[in-house]
C-alpha positions as CSV (number, residue, x, y, z in Angstrom):
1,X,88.6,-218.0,242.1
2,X,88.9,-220.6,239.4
3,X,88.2,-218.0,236.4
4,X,91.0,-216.1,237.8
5,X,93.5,-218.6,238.0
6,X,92.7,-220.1,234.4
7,X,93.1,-216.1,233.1
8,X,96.2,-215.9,234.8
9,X,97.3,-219.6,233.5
10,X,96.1,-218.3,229.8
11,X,97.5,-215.0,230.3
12,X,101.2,-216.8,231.2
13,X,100.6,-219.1,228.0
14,X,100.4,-216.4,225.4
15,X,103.3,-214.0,226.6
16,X,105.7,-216.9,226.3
17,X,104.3,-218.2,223.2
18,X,105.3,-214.4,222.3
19,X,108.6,-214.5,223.8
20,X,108.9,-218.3,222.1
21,X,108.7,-217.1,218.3
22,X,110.4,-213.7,218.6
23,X,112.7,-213.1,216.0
24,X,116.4,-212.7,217.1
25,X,118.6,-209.8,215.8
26,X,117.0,-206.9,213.2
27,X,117.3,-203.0,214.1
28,X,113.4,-203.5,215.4
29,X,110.5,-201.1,213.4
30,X,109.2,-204.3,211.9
31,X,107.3,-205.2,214.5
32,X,104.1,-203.9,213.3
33,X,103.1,-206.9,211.6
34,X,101.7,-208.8,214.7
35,X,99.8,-205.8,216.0
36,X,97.9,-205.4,212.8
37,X,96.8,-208.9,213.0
38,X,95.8,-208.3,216.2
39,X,94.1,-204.9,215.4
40,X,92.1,-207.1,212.2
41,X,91.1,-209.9,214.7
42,X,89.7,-207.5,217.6
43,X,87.8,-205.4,215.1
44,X,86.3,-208.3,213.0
45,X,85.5,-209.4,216.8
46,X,84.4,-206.3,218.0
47,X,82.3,-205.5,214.7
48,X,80.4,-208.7,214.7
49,X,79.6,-208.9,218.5
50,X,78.6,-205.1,218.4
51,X,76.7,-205.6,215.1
52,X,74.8,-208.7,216.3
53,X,73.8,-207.0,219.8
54,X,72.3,-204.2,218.1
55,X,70.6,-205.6,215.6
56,X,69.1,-208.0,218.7
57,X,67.9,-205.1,220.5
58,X,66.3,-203.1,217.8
59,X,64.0,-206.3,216.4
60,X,63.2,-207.3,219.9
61,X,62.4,-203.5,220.6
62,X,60.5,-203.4,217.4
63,X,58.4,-206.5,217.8
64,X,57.3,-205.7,221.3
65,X,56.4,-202.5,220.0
66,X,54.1,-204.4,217.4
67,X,52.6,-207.0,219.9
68,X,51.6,-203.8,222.1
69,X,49.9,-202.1,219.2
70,X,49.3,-204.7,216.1
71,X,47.8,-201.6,214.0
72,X,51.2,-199.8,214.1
73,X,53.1,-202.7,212.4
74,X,53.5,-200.4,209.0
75,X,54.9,-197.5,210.9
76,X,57.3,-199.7,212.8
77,X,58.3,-202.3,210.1
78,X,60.4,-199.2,208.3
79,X,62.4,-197.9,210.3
80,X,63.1,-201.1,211.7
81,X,64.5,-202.5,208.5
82,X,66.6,-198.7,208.3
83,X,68.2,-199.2,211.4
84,X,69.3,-202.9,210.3
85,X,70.6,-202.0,207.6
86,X,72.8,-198.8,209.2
87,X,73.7,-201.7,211.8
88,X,74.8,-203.8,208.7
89,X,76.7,-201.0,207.6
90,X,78.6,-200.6,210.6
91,X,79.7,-204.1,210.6
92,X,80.7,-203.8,207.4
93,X,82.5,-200.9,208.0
94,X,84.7,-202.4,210.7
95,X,85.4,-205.6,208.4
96,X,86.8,-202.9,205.4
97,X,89.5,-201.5,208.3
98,X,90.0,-205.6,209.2
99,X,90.9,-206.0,205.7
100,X,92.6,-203.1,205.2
101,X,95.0,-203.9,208.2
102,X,95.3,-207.6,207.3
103,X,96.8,-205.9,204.1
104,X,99.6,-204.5,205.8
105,X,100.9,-207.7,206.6
């Protein structure tokens, strides 16, 4: 019950910090700016959580897969350090569109 109170509470907080800073008058269509911040935050956010989980699974895959079966370290070691690096890529991928949205600003 506590979690959701303090959600609601923080919930509350940031739409009238939103209503608090609006800007008064303009014919609107400029309000794009806060969303792409918003956009580059979630998918720096998103890119690093995702990126981090992955790359956890596939070494902790991977190295029970060696401590079963010590002989098939070679075979395993490989594709192991592929998959990484497609992981890294992925990451890096969404960082390039958090960039590319910060620029908008």
């Amino acid at each position: 019950m506590r979690k959701h109170a303090l959600c609601l509470f923080a919930a509350s907080i940031m739409m009238s910090a939103q209503v608090a800073f609006a800007e008064s008058g303009g014919a609107g269509g400029g309000d794009y700016k806060g969303w792409a911040a918003l956009g580059a935050g979630i998918a720096i956010a998103l890119a690093a959580f995702g990126g981090g989980l992955g790359q956890g699974r596939a070494a902790a895959a991977a190295l029970e897969g060696i401590a079963r079966n010590p002989s098939a370290s070679d075979k395993i070691f490989t594709p192991l350090i592929l998959g990484l690096a497609l992981i890294e890529s992925l990451v890096i991928y969404g960082f390039v569109i958090a960039f590319l949205l910060l620029g908008k600003i």
